[in-house]
Each structure stands twice: as C-alpha cells, then as structure tokens.
N, C-alpha and C positions, 0 to 999 in steps of 0.2 A: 903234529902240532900240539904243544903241550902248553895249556890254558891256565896260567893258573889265576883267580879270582884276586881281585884287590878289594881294599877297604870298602869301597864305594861301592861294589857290587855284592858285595857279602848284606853289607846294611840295607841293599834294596832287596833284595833275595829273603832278609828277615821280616824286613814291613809286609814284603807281597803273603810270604807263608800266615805271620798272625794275621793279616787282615782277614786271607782264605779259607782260615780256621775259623777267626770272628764268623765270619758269613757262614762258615755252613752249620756252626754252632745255633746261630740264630733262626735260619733254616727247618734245623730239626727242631727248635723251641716252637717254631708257628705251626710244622705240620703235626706236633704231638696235641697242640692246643687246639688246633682244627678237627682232629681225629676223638675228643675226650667231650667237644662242644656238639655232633651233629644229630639232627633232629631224626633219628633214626626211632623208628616204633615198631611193635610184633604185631601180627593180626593174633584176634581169636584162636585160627588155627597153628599158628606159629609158639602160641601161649602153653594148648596143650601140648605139643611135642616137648620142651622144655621142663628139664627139672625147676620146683620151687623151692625157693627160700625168700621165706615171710622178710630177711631183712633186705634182700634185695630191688632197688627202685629200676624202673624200666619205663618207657612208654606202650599203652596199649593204643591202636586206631583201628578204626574201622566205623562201620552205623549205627546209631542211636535207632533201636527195634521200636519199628510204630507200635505202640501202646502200652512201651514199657517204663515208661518215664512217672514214678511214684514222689509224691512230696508230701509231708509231713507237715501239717497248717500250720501256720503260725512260726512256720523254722526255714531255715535255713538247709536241712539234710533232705535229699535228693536220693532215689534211686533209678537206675535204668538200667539195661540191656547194651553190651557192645556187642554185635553180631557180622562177619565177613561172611554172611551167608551158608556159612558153614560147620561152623561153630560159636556158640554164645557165652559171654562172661556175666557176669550180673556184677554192676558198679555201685559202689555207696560215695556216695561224697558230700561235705558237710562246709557248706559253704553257697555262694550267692555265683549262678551260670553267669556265660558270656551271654549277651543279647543272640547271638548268633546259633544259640545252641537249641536246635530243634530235634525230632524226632522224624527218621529217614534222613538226615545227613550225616554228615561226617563229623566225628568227632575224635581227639587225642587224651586220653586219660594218662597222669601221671601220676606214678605211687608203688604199690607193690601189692601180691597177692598174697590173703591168707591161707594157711591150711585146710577151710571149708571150703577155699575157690571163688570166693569172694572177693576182687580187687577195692582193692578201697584208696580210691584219689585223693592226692591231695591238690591238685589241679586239673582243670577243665579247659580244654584249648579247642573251639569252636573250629571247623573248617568250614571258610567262605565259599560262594563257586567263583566262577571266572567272570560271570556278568556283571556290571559295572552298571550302575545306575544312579543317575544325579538323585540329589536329596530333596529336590520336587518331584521327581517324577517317581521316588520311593512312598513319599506323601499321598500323592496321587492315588498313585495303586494302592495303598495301606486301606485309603479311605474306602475303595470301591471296594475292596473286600469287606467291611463290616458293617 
C-alpha cells in the first residue's frame, strides 16, 4: 500500500511539527530559568571543601553562633558567626536585619567570600520555623517575656 500525502496532510504535518518545536523550545526556556532561579545554599562545611573566588556570589546557610552577633553603635554594619556545627564562617554585612534574625537560628547569607575567609553579605534572609502564631497571641507572649 503505497501512501502518498496530499496538500492537506502535508500542511497538518507542518503546524503539528512547529507547534512541537514551539513547546519543547519553550519547555527548555522554563526548565533553564528554573534551574539559574533555585534557592540553593552551601553549608560552612561545604564552603570549605570548595575552591574560592572573591568574585563569585553564592548562598551561605546554616546558624547564627550564640554570641556571635557584633554591631557597631550607631551603624548599620553587623558581624556574626555562620556555623553547621562543624565549621564556622565569620559574616560582615552592612545593612539594616530581618526582624526574624536571631542568634541560634537559621539564617541565608548572600554575597561572596574573601581571600581572608571573610564572607561579606550583601543580603540577609532570616529563616522562620514552622509554628504559626496569631498576632495576639505573639503580643501576648512578647509581653510575658519582658
């Protein structure tokens, strides 16, 4: 049985191929933009194993070391401790925290390390935990504690 394609199926045959291209074309545009977008960070010790270069930006996370949180009166510039428990960076950042940013939680620094091992942020991304608590009842508690 020997088939051969008319006008009308040749022209379907074309829309279906560009449409199939269209899509997968657009396909690989979202999953490159998904892959260049995700909130991906190194611990401490994932920091040291890693070659440095000062111009490289990356995310650091891991905990804000109790009692390492330094500020400078009158300013704005912050220093603390990121620590996975296992190894520590020392962070400088020059700028106004999240409300959310304590010492012993979790925190994301963003920016790049220098040559002395110094990471120097240029943003600070607070991690919340998981419990949820109305804004009275954050009142509430604020209050008993002070």
């Amino acid at each position: 049985m020997n088939h051969v394609m008319n006008k009308n199926h040749q022209r379907k045959l074309k829309v279906f191929l560009l449409f199939a291209g269209g899509l997968g074309i657009a396909f690989s545009l979202i999953i490159f933009s998904l892959r260049q977008n995700l909130n991906v960070f190194v611990s401490p010790t994932d920091l040291m194993k890693l070659a440095h270069n000062e111009k490289a930006l990356f995310r650091l996370g891991g905990m804000v070391k109790s009692g390492s949180v330094k500020r400078v009166q009158g300013q704005p510039f912050v220093s603390f401790i990121v620590t996975d428990t296992k190894h520590d960076i020392s962070v400088m950042y020059n700028g106004i925290l999240p409300d959310l940013f304590r010492e012993g939680k979790g925190v994301i620094v963003e920016g790049a390390i220098k040559a002395h091992g110094t990471f120097i942020a240029t943003n600070v991304l607070a991690k919340h935990d998981e419990n949820y608590m109305p804004k009275s009842a954050y009142l509430a508690l604020r209050k008993q504690s002070t």
